[in-house]
C-alpha positions, -999 to +999 in steps of 0.1 A: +522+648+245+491+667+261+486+669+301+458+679+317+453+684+354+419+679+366+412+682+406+437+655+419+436+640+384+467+638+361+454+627+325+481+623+298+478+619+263+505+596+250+512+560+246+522+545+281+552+529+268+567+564+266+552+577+296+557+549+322+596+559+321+590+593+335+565+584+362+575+577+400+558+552+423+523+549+426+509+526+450+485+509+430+478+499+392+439+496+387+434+492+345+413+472+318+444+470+293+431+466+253+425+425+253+440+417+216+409+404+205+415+420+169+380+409+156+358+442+158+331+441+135+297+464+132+276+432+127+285+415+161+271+421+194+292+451+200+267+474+188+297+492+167+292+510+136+316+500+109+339+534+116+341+524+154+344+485+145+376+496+124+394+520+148+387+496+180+408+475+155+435+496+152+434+503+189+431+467+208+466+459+210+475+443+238+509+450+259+538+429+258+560+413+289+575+448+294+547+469+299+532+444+325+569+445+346+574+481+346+536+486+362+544+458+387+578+474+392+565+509+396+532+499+420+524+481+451+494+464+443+479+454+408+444+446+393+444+439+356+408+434+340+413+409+311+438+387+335+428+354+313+445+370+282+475+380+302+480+350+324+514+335+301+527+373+308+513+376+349+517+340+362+496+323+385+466+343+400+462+336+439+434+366+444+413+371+411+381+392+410+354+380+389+326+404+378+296+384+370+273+406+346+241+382+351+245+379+311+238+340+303+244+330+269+246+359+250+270+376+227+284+387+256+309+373+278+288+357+311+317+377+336+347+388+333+380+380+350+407+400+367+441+388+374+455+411+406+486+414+428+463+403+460+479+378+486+445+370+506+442+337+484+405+345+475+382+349+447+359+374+450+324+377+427+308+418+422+275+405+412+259+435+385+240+427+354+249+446+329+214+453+310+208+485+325+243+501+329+252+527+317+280+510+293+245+495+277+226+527+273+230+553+251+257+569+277+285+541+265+315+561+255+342+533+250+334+500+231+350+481+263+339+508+291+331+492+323+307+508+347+318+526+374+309+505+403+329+478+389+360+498+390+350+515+427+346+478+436+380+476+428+391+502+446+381+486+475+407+458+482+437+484+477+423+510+507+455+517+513+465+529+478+463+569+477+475+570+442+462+549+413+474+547+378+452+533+349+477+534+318+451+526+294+426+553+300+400+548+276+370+568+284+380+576+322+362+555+343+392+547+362+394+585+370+354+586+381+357+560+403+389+571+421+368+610+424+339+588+443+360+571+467+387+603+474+418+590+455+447+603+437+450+593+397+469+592+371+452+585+336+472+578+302+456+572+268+470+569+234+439+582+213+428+617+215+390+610+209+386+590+240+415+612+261+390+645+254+361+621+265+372+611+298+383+652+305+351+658+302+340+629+324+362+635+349+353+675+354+318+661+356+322+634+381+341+670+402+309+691+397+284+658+408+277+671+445+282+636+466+264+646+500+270+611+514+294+585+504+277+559+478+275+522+491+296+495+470+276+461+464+290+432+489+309+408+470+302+371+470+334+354+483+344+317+475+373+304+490+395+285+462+406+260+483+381+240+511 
């Protein structure tokens, strides 16, 4: 196990499963856990090459029943990206967020979902298309990295959270996003290539000088029942 300690940043490399144990409380869980797709391939729309297709197979494992309980067990509020993989293992969704990536029959997924914690009975839509992002420019890091204003967007319906944990790490954009909007994190990842990534992401998004606080796109809100 490596640790690093970044600003208010605590990045572990290690698998969570082995990690969680030794945590305390945090108040909230804020993570896009591996999906289990298990069908990487360099000739899809993933823009892999063959050596990435065959390690984001050997990565994209999804968690079990007992990873999901000890992060409810251990945090206040939850917001899984992915939640429609994970709903058998979460139950019923009262609050999801839905990113909508303006991204109409493509490859490419038109949105994605996330299953959260949330009692306000709402779905809520962050409208960002992702052609132009940086996870589609040259500056993608992780084959599933989500750009930062998704997860600050995030961020915003657990104000109350000081401390956030992302157990699956990835490429650190968790981290970023909690440095823009002044929060505690914790930051666990399993595979030392994208660990040393988001380091070096995080003491970037420290040295970014942020002379007035960035605005976070209004959601579009739908009530789920009339």
């Amino acid at each position: 196990m490596r640790e690093e300690i970044i600003g208010d940043c605590r990045l572990i490399l290690g698998d969570c499963r082995d990690i969680l144990p030794t945590l305390g409380p945090v108040d909230a869980v804020v993570t896009d856990p591996p999906y289990g797709i298990g069908s990487w391939s360099s000739t899809g729309g993933n823009s892999l090459s063959a050596a990435e297709a065959k390690k984001a197979n050997e990565w994209d494992v999804a968690p079990d029943a007992e990873v999901f309980d000890a992060l409810r067990s251990m945090s206040k509020e939850q917001i899984f990206w992915g939640g429609n993989y994970f709903i058998s293992l979460l139950g019923n969704c009262r609050s999801p967020l839905i990113w909508d990536k303006k991204n109409r029959g493509m490859h490419y997924a038109d949105g994605e979902f996330a299953w959260t914690s949330l009692k306000t009975g709402t779905l809520r839509i962050f409208e960002m298309p992702i052609q132009g992002t940086e996870v589609r420019q040259d500056g993608r890091e992780h084959p599933t990295q989500k750009p930062v204003a998704v997860m600050e967007w995030c961020l915003g319906f657990v104000p109350k959270a000081e401390t956030i944990l992302d157990p699956f790490l990835g490429s650190g954009t968790t981290g970023v996003a909690c440095i823009r909007r002044e929060r505690s994190f914790i930051g666990i990842e399993r595979e030392e290539t994208y660990f040393d990534i988001a380091c070096r992401r995080i003491e970037a998004a420290y040295r970014q000088p942020r002379l007035f606080a960035e605005p976070v796109a209004k959601p579009i809100q739908e009530q789920l029942f009339g």
